[in-house]
C-alpha positions as CSV (number, residue, x, y, z in Angstrom):
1,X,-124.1,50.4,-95.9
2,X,-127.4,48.4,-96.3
3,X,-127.4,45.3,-93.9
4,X,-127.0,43.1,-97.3
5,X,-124.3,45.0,-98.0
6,X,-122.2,44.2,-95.4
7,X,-119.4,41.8,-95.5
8,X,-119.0,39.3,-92.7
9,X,-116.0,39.3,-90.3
10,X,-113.7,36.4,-90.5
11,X,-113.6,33.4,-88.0
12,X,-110.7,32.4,-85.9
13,X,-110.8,29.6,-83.5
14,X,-109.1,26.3,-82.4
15,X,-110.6,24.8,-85.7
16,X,-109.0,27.0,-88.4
17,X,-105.5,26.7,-90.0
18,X,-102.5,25.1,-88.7
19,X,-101.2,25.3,-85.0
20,X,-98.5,27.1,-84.6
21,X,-95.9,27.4,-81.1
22,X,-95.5,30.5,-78.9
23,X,-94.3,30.8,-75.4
24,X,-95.6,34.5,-74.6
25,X,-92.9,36.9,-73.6
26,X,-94.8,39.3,-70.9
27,X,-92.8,42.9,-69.6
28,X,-89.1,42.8,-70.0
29,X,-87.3,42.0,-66.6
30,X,-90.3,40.4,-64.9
31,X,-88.9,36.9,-63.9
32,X,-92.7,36.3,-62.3
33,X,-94.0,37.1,-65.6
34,X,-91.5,34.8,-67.8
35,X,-93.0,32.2,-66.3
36,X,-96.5,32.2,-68.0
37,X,-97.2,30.7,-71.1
38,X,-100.2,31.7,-73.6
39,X,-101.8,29.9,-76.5
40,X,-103.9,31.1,-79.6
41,X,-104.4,29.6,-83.3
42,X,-103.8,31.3,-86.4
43,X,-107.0,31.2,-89.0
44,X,-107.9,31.3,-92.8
45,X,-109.0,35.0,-92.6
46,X,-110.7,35.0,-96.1
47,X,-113.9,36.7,-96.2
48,X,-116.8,35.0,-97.2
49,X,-120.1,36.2,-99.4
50,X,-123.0,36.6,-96.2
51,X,-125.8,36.2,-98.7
52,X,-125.0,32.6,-99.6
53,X,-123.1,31.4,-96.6
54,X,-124.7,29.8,-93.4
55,X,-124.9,31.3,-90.2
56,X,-121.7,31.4,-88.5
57,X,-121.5,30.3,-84.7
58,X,-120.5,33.3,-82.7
59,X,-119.7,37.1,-82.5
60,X,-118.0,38.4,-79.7
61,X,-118.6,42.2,-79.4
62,X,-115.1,43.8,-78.7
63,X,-116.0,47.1,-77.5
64,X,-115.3,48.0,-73.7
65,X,-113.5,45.0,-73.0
66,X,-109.9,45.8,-72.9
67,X,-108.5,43.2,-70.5
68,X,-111.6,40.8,-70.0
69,X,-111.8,40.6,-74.1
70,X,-107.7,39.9,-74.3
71,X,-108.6,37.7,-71.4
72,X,-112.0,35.9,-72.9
73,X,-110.3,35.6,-76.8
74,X,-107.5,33.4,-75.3
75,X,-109.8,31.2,-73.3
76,X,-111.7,30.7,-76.7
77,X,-108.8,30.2,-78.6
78,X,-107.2,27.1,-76.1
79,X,-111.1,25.8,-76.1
80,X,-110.6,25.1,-80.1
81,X,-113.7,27.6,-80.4
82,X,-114.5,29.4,-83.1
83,X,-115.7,33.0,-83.2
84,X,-115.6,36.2,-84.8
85,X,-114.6,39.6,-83.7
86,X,-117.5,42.6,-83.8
87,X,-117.5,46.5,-83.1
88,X,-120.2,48.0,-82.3
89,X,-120.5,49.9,-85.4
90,X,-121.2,46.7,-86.9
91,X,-124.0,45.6,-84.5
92,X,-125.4,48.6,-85.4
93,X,-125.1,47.5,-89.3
94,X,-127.2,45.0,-88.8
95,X,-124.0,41.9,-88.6
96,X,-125.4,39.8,-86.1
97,X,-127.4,38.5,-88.8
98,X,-124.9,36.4,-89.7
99,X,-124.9,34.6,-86.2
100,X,-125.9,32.1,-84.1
101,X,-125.0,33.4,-80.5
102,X,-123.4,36.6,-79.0
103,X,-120.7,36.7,-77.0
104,X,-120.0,39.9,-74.4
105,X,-117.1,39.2,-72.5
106,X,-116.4,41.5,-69.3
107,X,-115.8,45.6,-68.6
108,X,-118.1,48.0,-67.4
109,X,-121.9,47.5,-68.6
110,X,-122.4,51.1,-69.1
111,X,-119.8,51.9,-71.1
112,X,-120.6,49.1,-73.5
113,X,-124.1,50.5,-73.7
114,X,-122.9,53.5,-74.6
115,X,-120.1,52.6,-77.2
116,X,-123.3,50.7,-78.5
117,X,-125.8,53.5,-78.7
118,X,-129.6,52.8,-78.9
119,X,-129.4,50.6,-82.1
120,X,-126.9,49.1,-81.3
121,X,-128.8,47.7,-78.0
122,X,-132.1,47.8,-80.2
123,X,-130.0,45.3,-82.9
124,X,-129.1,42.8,-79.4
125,X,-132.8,42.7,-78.6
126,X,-133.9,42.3,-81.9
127,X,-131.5,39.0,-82.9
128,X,-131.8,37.5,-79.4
129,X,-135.9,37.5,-80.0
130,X,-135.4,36.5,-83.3
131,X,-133.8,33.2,-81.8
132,X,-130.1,34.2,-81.5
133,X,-128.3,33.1,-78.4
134,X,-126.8,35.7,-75.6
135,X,-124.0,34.5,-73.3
136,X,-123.0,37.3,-71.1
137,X,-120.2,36.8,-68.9
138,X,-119.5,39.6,-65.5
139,X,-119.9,42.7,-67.2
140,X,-121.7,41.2,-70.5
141,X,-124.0,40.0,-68.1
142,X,-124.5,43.2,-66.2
143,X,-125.6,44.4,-70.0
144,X,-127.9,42.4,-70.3
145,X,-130.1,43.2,-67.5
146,X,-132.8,45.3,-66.6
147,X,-130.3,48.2,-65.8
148,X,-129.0,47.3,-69.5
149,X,-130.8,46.2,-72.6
150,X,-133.2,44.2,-70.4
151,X,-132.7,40.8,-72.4
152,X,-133.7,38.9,-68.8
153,X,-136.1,40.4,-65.6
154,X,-133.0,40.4,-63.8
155,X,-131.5,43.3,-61.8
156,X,-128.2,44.0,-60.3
157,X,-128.0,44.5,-56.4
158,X,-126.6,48.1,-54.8
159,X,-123.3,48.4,-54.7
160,X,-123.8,48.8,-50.9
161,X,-125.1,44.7,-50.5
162,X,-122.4,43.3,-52.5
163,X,-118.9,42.0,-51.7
164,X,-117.6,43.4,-54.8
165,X,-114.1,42.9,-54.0
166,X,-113.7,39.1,-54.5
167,X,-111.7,37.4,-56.8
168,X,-110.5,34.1,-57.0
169,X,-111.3,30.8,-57.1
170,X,-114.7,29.7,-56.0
171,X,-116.7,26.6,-55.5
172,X,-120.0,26.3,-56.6
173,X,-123.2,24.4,-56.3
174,X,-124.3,24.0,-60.0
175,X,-128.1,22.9,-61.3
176,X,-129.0,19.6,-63.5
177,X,-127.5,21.1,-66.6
178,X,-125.9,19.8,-70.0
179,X,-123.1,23.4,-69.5
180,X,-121.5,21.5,-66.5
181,X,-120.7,17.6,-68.2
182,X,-117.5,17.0,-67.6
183,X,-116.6,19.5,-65.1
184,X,-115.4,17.6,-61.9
185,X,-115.2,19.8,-58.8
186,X,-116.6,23.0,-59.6
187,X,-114.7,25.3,-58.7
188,X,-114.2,28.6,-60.8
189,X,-113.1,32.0,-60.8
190,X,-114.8,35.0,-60.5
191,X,-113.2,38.3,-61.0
192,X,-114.8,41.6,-58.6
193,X,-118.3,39.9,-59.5
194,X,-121.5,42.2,-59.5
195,X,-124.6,40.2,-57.5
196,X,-127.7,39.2,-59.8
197,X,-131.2,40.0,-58.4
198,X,-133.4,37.4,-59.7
199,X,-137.5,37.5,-58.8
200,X,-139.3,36.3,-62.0
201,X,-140.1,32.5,-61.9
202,X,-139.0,32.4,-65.9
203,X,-135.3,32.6,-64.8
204,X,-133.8,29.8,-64.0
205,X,-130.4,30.0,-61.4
206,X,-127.9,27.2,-63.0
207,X,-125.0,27.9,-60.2
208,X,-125.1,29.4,-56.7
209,X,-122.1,30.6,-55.4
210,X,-119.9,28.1,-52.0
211,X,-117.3,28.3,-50.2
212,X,-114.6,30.7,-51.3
213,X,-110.7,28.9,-51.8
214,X,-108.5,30.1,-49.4
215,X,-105.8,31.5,-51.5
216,X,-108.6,34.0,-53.1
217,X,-108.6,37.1,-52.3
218,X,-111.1,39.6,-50.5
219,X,-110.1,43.1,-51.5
220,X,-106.4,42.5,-50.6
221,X,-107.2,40.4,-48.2
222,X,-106.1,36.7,-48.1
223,X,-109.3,34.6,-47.3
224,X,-107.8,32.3,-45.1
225,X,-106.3,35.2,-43.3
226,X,-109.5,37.1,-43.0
227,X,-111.2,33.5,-41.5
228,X,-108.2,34.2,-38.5
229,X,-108.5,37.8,-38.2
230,X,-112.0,38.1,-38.2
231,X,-114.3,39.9,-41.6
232,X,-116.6,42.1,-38.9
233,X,-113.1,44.0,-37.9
234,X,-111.6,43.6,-41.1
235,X,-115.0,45.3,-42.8
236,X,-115.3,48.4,-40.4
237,X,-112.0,48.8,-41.0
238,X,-112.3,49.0,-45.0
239,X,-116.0,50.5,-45.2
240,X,-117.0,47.5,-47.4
241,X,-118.5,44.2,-46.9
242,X,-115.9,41.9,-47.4
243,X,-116.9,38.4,-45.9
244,X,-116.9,35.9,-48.8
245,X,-119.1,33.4,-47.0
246,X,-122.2,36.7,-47.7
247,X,-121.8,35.1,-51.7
248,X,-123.3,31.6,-50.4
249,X,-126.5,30.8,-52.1
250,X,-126.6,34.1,-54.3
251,X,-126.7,33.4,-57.9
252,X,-124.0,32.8,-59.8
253,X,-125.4,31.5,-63.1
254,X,-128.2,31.9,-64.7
255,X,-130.5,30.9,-68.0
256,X,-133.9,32.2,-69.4
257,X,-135.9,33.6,-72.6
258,X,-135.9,36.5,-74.4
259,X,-138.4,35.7,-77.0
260,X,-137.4,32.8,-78.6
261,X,-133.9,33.3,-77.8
262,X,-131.6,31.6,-74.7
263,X,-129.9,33.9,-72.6
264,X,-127.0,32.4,-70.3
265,X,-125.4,34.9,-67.9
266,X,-122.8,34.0,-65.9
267,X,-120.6,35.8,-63.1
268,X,-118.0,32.7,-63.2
269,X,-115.4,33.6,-65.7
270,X,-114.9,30.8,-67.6
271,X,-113.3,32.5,-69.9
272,X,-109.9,32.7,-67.7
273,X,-107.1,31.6,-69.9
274,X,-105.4,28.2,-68.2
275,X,-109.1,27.3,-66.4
276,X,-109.6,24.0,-67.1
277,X,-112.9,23.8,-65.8
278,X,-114.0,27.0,-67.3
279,X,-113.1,25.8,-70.8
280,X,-115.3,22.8,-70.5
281,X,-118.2,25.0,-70.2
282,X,-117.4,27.2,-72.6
283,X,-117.1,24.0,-74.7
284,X,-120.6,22.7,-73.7
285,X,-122.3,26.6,-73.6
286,X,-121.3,26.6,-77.6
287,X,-123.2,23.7,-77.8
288,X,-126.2,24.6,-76.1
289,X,-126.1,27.9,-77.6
290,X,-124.8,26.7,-80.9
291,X,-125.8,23.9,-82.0
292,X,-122.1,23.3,-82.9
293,X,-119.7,20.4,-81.6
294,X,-116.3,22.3,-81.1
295,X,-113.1,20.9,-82.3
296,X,-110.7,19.3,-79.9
297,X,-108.8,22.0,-77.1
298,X,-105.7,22.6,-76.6
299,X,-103.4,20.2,-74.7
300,X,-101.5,22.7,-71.9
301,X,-101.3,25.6,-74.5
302,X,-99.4,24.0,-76.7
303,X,-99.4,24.2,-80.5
304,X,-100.6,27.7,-80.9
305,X,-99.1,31.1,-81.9
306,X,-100.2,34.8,-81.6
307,X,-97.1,36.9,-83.4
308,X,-96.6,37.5,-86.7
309,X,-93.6,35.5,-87.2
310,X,-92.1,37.4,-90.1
311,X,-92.0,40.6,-87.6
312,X,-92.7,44.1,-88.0
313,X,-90.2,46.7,-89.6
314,X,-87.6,48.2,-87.3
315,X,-88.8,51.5,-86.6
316,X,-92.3,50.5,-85.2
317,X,-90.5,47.4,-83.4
318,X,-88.5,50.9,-81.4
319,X,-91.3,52.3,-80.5
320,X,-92.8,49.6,-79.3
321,X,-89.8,49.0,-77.4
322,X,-90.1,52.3,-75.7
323,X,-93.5,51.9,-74.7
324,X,-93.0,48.5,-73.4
325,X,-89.7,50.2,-71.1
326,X,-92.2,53.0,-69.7
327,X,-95.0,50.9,-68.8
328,X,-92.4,48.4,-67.6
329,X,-90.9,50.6,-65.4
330,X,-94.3,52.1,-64.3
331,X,-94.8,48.3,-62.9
332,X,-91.3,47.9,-61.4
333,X,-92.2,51.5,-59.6
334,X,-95.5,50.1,-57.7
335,X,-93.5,46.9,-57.0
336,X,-90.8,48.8,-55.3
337,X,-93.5,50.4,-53.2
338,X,-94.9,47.7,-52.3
339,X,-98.5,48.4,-54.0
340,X,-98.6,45.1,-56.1
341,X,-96.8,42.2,-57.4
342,X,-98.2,39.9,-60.3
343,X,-101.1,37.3,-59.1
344,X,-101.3,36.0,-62.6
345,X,-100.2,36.7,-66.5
346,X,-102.8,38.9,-66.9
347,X,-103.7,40.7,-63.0
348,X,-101.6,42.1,-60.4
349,X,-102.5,41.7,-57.2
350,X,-102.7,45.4,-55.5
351,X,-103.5,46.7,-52.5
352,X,-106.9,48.6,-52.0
353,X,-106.9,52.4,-53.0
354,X,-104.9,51.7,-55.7
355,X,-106.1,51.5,-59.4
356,X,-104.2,48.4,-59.8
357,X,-106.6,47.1,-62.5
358,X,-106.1,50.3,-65.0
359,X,-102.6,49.3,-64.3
360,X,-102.7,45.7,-65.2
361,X,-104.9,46.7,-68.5
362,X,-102.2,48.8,-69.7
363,X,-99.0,46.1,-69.0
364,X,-101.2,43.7,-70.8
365,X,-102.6,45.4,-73.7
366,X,-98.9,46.8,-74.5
367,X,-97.8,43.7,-74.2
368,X,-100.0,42.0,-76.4
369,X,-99.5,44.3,-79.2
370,X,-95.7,43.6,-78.4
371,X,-96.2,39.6,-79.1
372,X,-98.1,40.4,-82.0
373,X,-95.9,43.0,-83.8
374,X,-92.5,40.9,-82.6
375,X,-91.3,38.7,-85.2
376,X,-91.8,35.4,-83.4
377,X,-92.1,33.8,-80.8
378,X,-89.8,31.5,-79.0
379,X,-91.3,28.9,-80.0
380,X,-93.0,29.7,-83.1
381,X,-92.5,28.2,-86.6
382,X,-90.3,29.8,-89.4
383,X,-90.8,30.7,-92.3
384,X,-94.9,32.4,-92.2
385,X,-95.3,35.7,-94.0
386,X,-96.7,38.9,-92.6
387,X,-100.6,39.2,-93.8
388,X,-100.7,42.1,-96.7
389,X,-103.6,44.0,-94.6
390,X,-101.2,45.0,-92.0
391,X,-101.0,49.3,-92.7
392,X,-97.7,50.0,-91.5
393,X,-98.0,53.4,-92.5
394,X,-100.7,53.8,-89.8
395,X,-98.8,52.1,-87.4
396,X,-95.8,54.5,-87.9
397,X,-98.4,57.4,-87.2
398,X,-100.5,55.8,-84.5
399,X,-97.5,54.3,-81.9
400,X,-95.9,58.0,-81.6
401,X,-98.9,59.0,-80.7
402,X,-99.3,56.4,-78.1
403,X,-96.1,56.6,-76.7
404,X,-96.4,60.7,-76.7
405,X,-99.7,59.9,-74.4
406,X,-98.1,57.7,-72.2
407,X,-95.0,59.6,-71.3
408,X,-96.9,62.3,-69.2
409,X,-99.2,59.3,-67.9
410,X,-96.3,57.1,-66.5
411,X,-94.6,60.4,-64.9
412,X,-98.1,61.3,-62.9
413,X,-99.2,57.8,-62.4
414,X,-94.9,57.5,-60.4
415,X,-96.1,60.6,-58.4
416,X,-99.5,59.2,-57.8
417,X,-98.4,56.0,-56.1
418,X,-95.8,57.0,-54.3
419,X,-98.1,59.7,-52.5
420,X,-100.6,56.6,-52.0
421,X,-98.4,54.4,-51.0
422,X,-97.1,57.0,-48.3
423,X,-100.4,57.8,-47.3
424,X,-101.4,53.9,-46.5
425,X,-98.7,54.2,-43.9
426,X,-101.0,55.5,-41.7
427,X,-104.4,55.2,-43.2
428,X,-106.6,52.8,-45.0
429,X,-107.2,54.4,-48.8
430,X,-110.1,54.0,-50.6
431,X,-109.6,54.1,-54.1
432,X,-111.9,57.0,-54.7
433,X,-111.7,59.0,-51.8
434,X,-108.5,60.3,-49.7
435,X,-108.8,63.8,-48.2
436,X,-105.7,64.2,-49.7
437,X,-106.1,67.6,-52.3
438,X,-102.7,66.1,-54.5
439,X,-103.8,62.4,-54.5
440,X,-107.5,63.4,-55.1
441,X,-106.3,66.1,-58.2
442,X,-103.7,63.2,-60.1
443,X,-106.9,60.4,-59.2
444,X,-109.0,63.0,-61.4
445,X,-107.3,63.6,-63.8
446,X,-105.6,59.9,-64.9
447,X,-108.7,58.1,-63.9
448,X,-111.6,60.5,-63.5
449,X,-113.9,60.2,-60.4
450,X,-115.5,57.1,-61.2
451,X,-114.4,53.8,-61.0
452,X,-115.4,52.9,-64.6
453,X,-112.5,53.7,-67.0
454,X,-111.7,57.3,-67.7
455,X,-109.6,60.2,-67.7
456,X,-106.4,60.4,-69.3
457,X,-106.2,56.2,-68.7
458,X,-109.5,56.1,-70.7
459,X,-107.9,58.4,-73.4
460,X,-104.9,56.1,-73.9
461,X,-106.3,53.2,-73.7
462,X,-108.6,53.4,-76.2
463,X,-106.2,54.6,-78.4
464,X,-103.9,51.1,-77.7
465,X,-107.5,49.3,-78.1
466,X,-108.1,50.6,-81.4
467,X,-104.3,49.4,-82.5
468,X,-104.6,46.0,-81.1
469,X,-108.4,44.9,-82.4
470,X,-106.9,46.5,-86.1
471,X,-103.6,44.1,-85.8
472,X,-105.9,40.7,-84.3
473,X,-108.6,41.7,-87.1
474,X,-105.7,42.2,-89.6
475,X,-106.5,45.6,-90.5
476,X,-109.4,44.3,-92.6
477,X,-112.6,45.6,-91.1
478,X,-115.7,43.5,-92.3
């Protein structure tokens, strides 16, 4: 398909269509996870003729971003801002075109190069010095570096000088800017941040990293009760720098050129659904980045609706049902051993050695396809119809499939933490090396040897990935 040729994705955002109510259901049984609450708009999905239509205001690239892009399209959805969804394949088409800014929410850098092969990178460079706007956020940022698609002069420092464990909230110390209006203490989040190297004089540093809160966490480590027990014991203990207070000063957000492009990369997540502060930025960054004044955010998530309130038919609501009872008691299996308990809707909080982030990608992307196929939500309005591009027909061929994955995967992953969970009894565990052979063979072959997605995981959740951008794209790829 010639680039003039290709049909433009459809825009969703606060601004399109009429609210609609939905108090997210998250697993069954989980009385912490009852408690949350999410918000999203439904949109006019009509496609539109790209030869005769102005440029639209943002594409967020989908690929590799599993739980940071479920995470990063509710944050834009309760900031009333509107964006469309891209593959890569359509990068590669030649769709940014249609655009204003990019969008690359977080997941592992390298594996979003990949997915996007050389033209696909090639496509990135050649919009954003064209004049088309980059916001990278964690791992979106981490692409566009030198170790990327080298959009900025910036590097990434070895793994060996960072304090790659944090997460949690974070104070910083932010630059004369128009991004922070509005914000009033600034403190964000920051999710296992990688630490930008920045030398050339052309890149300007917009936040530097404070204090750490004291309910954030440190590996599994409690700030506040790392300040009492001391970092230098806790960190020859675990292997791994862990003091917080190393992050003060070091970049946090940053701003330059590529071309005649702006480039904002940012190691806050403001895109954390519920983060007040991080949805003013967001607000303002589309602005900057833009030119475009959003519409009004949501009010404490109210108003807004993810499901398809008409519901799916039967048979693919049981499967679904299955799935959700596996991966459910998968959870309720590492709770009982102690290895985690739910920090948030969308993270558990685990204990180091364990792969509790794999973990909390596969609760949440199975849930999220549950809340989309369900028909409605508690809240929602009556009456809506299912959208004709919905193939049920693939759906009945693709959950099976799914579920026929997962079944071996939740019965390994059981064995794998309970012989993890019995080895921590007596010694720290890293989460990629135990000189234990059986821990070491399941490691291998659910997760591969690398802490970037792989490995049976990889296998099935790509497979869920696939499902889930077909249902929030409504099975009509631009």
């Amino acid at each position: 398909m010639t680039k003039s040729a290709t049909r433009k994705p459809r825009l969703v955002g606060g601004d399109q269509g009429r609210n609609q109510k939905q108090a997210s259901s998250f697993l069954p049984g989980s009385p912490a996870l009852r408690a949350g609450s999410f918000t999203s708009v439904s949109v006019d999905h009509s496609p539109c003729d790209p030869s005769t239509a102005p440029k639209r205001p943002c594409a967020l690239l989908w690929n590799e971003s599993f739980l940071w892009g479920i995470m990063a399209r509710r944050a834009l959805q309760e900031a009333g801002l509107p964006f469309d969804l891209l593959d890569a394949e359509e990068v590669r088409r030649g769709a940014l075109d249609h655009y204003r800014m990019l969008f690359v929410p977080g997941g592992w850098a390298s594996n979003k190069r990949a997915a996007l092969e050389e033209q696909g990178c090639e496509e990135i460079r050649r919009f954003v010095e064209a004049g088309g706007s980059y916001l990278g956020i964690c791992g979106g940022a981490g692409l566009a570096t030198r170790e990327g698609i080298g959009l900025l002069p910036v590097g990434r420092k070895p793994s060996v000088q960072r304090v790659a464990s944090f997460s949690g909230g974070i104070r910083v110390s932010p630059a004369a800017n128009p991004i922070w209006q509005g914000v009033g203490a600034p403190i964000f989040t920051a999710w296992w941040p990688s630490q930008l190297a920045v030398g050339d004089p052309g890149v300007r540093v917009l936040a530097v990293y404070e204090e750490a809160q004291p309910d954030a966490l440190s590996s599994d480590i409690p700030v506040e009760d790392g300040e009492i027990q001391g970092w230098p014991a806790l960190e020859e203990r675990y292997g791994i720098l862990l003091n917080p207070a190393r992050l003060r000063g070091e970049p946090a957000v940053l701003e330059g050129r590529c071309g005649l492009g702006k480039v904002v990369l940012s190691m806050l997540h403001f895109d954390t659904p519920g983060d007040r502060n991080g949805g003013v930025v967001l607000r303002n960054l589309w602005r900057h980045l833009t030119g475009d004044s959003p519409a009004n955010p949501v009010v404490d998530g109210h108003g807004l609706s993810d499901g398809l309130r008409a519901g799916a038919p039967s048979g693919i609501l049981a499967t679904l049902a299955e799935i959700q009872t596996e991966v459910h008691n998968l959870v309720t299996a590492g709770e009982g051993l102690s290895l985690w308990r739910w920090r948030n809707p969308y993270l558990l909080r685990w204990r180091r050695g364990v792969r509790g982030l794999e973990y909390s990608t596969l609760a949440v992307m199975t849930r999220e396809i549950q809340n989309r196929l369900a028909p409605g939500g508690r809240d929602s309005d009556e009456g809506a119809a299912l959208p004709e591009s919905v193939d049920w027909d693939l759906l009945r061929r693709e959950l099976p499939e799914i579920r026929r994955r997962l079944t071996p995967f939740v019965a390994k992953a059981k064995r794998l933490l309970e012989r993890e969970g019995y080895y921590m009894q007596t010694s720290p565990l890293s989460p990629l090396h135990c000189d234990n052979e059986e821990i070491q063979t399941l490691r291998r072959e659910l997760f591969a040897s690398a802490m970037s997605h792989g490995g049976a995981f990889k296998r099935l959740i790509d497979a869920l990935d696939r499902l889930w951008f077909g249902l929030i794209r409504g099975g009509d790829n631009p």
